[in-house]
LODRENDO-489000 format. One record per atom (N, C-alpha, C, O, CB): residue in three letters; x, y, z; residue number from 1. Coordinates in Angstrom, 3 decimals. Glycine has a CB too. Layout:
N
SITE    aa         c1         c2         c3     i
SITE   ala          X          Y          Z   NUM
...
% end
This chain:
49
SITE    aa         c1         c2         c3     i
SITE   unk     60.404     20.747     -4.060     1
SITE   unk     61.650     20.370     -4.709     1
SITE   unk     61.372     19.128     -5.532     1
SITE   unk     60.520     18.300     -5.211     1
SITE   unk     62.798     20.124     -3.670     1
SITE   unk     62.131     19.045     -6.601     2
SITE   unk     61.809     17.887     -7.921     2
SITE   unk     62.653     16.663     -7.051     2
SITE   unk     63.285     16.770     -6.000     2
SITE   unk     62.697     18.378     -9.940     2
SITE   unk     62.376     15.307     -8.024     3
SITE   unk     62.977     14.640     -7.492     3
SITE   unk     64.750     14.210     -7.805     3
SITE   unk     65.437     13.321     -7.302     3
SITE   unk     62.104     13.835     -7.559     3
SITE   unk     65.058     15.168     -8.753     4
SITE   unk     66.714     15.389     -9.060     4
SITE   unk     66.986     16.337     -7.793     4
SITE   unk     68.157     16.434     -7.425     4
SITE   unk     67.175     16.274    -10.798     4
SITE   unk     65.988     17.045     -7.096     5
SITE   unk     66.826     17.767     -6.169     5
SITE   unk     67.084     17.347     -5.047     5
SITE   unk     67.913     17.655     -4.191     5
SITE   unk     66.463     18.812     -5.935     5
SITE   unk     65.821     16.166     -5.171     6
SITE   unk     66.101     15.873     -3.808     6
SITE   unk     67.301     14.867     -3.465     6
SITE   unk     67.697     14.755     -2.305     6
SITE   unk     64.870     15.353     -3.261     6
SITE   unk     68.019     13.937     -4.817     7
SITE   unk     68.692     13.465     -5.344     7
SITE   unk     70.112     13.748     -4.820     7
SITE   unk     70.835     12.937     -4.240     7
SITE   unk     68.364     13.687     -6.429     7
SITE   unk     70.342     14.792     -5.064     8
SITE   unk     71.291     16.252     -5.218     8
SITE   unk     71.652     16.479     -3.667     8
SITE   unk     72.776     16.231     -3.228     8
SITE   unk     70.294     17.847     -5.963     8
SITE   unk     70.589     16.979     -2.868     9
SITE   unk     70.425     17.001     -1.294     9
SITE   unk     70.975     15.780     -0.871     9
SITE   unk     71.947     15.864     -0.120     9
SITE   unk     68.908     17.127     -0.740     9
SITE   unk     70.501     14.471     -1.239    10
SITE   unk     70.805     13.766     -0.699    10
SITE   unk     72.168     13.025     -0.504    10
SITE   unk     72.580     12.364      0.449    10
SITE   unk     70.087     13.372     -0.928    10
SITE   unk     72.807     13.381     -1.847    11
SITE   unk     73.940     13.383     -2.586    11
SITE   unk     74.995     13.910     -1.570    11
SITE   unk     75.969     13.296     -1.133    11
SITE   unk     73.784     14.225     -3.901    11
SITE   unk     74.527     15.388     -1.241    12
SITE   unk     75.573     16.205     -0.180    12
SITE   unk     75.740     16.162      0.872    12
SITE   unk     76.709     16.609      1.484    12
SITE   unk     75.550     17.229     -0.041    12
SITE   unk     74.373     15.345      1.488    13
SITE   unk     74.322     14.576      3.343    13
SITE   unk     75.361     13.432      3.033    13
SITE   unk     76.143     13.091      3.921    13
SITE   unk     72.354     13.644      4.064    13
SITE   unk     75.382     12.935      2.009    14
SITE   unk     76.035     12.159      2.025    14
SITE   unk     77.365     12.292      1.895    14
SITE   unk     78.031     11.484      2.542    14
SITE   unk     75.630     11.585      1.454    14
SITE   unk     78.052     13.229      1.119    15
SITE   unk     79.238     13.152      1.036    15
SITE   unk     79.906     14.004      2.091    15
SITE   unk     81.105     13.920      2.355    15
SITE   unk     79.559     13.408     -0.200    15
SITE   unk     78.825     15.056      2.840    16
SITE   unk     79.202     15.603      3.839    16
SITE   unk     79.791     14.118      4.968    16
SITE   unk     80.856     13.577      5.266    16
SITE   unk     77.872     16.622      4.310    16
SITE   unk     78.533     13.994      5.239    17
SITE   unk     78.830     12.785      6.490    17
SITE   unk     79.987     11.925      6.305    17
SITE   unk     80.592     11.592      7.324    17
SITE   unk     77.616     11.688      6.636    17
SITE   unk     80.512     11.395      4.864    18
SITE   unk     81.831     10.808      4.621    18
SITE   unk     83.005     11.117      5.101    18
SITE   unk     83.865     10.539      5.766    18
SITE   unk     82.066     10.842      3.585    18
SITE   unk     82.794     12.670      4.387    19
SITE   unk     83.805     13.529      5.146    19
SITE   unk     84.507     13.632      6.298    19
SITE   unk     85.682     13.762      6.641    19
SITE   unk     83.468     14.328      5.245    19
SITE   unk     82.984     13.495      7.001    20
SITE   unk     83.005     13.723      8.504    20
SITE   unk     83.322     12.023      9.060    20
SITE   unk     84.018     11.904     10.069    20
SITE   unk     81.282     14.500      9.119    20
SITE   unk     82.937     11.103      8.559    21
SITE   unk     83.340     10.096      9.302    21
SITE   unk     84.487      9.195      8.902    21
SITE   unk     85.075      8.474      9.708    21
SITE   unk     82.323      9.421      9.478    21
SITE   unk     84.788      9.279      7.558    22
SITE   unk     86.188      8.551      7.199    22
SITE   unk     87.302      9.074      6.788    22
SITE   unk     88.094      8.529      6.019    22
SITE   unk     86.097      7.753      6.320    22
SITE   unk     87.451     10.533      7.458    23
SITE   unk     88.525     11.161      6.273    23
SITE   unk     89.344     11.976      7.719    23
SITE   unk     88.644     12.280      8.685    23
SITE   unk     87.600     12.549      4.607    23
SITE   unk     90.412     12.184      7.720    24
SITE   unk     91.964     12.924      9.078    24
SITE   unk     91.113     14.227      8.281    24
SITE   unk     91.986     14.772      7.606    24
SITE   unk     94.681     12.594      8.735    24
SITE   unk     90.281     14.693      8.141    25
SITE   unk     89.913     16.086      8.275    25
SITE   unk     89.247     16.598      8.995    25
SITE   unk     88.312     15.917      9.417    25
SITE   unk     89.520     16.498      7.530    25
SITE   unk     89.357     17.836      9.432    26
SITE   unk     88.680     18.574     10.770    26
SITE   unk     87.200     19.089      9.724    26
SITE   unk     86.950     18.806      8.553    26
SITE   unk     89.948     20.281     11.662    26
SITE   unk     86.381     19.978     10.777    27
SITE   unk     85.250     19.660      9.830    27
SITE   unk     85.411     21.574      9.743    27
SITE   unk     84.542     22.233      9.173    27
SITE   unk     83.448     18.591     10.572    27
SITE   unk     86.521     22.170     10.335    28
SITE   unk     87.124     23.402      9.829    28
SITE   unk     87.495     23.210      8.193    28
SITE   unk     87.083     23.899      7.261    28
SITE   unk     88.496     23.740     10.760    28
SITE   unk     88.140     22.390      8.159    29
SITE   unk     88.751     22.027      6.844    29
SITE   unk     87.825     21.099      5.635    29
SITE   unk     88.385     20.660      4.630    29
SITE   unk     90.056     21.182      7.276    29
SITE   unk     86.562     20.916      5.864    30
SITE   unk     85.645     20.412      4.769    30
SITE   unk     84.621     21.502      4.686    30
SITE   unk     84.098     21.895      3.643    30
SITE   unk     84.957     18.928      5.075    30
SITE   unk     84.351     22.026      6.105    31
SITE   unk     83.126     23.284      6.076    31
SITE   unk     82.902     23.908      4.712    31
SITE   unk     81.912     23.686      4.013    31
SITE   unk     83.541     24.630      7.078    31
SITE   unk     84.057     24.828      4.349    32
SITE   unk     84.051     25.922      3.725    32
SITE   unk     83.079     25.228      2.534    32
SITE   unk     81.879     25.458      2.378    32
SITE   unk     85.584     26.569      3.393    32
SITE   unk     84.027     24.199      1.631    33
SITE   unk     83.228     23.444      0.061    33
SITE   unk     82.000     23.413      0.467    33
SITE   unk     81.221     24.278      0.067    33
SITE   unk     83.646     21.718     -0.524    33
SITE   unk     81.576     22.396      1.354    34
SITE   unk     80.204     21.850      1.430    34
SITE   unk     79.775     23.033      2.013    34
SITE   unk     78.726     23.073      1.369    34
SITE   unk     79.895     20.452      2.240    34
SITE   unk     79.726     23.968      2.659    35
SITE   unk     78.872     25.299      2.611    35
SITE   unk     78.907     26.166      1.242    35
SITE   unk     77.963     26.877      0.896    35
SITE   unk     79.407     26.267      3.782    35
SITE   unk     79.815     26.058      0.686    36
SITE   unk     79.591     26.565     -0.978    36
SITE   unk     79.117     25.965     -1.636    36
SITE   unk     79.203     26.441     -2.769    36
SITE   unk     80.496     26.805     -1.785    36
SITE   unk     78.293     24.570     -1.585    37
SITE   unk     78.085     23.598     -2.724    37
SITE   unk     76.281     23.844     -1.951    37
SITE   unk     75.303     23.996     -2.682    37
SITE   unk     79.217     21.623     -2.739    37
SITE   unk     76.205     23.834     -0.756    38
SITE   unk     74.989     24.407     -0.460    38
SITE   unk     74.529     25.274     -0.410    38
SITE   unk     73.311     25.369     -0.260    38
SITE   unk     74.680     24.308      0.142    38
SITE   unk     75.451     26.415     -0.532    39
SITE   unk     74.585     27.840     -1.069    39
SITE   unk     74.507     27.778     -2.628    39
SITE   unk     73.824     28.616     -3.218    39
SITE   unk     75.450     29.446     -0.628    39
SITE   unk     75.135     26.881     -3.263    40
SITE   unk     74.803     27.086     -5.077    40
SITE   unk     73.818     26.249     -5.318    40
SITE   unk     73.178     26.492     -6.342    40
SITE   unk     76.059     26.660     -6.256    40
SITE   unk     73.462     25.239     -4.625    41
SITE   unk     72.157     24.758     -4.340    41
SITE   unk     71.046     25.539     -3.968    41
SITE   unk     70.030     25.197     -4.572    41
SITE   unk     72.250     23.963     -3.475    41
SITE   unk     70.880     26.543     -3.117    42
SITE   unk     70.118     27.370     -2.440    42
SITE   unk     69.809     28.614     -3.604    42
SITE   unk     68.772     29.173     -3.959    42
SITE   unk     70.904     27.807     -1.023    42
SITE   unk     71.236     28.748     -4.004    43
SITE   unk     71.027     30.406     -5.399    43
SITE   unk     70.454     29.296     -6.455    43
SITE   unk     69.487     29.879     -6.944    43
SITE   unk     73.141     31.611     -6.310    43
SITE   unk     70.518     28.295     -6.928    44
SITE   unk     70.118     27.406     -8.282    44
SITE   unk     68.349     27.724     -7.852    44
SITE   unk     67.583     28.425     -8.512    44
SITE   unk     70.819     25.233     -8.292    44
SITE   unk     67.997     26.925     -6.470    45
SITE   unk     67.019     27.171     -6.476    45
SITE   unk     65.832     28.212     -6.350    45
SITE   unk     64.637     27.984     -6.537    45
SITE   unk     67.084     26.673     -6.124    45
SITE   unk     66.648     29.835     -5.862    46
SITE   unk     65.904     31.003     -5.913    46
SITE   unk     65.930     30.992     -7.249    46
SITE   unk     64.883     30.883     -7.887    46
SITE   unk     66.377     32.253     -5.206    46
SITE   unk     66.969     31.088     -7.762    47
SITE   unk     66.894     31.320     -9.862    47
SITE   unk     66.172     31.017    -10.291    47
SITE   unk     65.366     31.751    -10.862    47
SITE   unk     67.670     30.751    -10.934    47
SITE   unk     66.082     29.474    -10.216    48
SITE   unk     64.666     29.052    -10.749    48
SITE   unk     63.121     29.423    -10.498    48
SITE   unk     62.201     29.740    -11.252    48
SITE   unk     64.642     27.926    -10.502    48
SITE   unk     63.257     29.218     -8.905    49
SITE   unk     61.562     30.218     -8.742    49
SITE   unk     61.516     31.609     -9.291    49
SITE   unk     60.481     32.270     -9.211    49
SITE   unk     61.077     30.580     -7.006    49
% end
């Protein structure tokens, strides 16, 4: 992985964990995005190979 991806990755631990630690949301109710923002991460990167 380049270093924009790893960028990117790191980007989404991060805003995941926000989620999860400063926000009245259940992690029912953030799951869904941040599992869609990591599978378009995952399809970006089969595309490319």
């Amino acid at each position: 992985m380049n270093e924009n991806g790893n960028r990117i990755e790191a980007r989404l631990w991060d805003a995941a964990n926000e989620l999860r630690a400063n926000s009245r949301l259940r992690a029912s109710e953030y799951s869904t995005p941040v599992l869609g923002l990591v599978f378009l991460r995952y399809a970006d990167h089969k595309f490319r190979a």
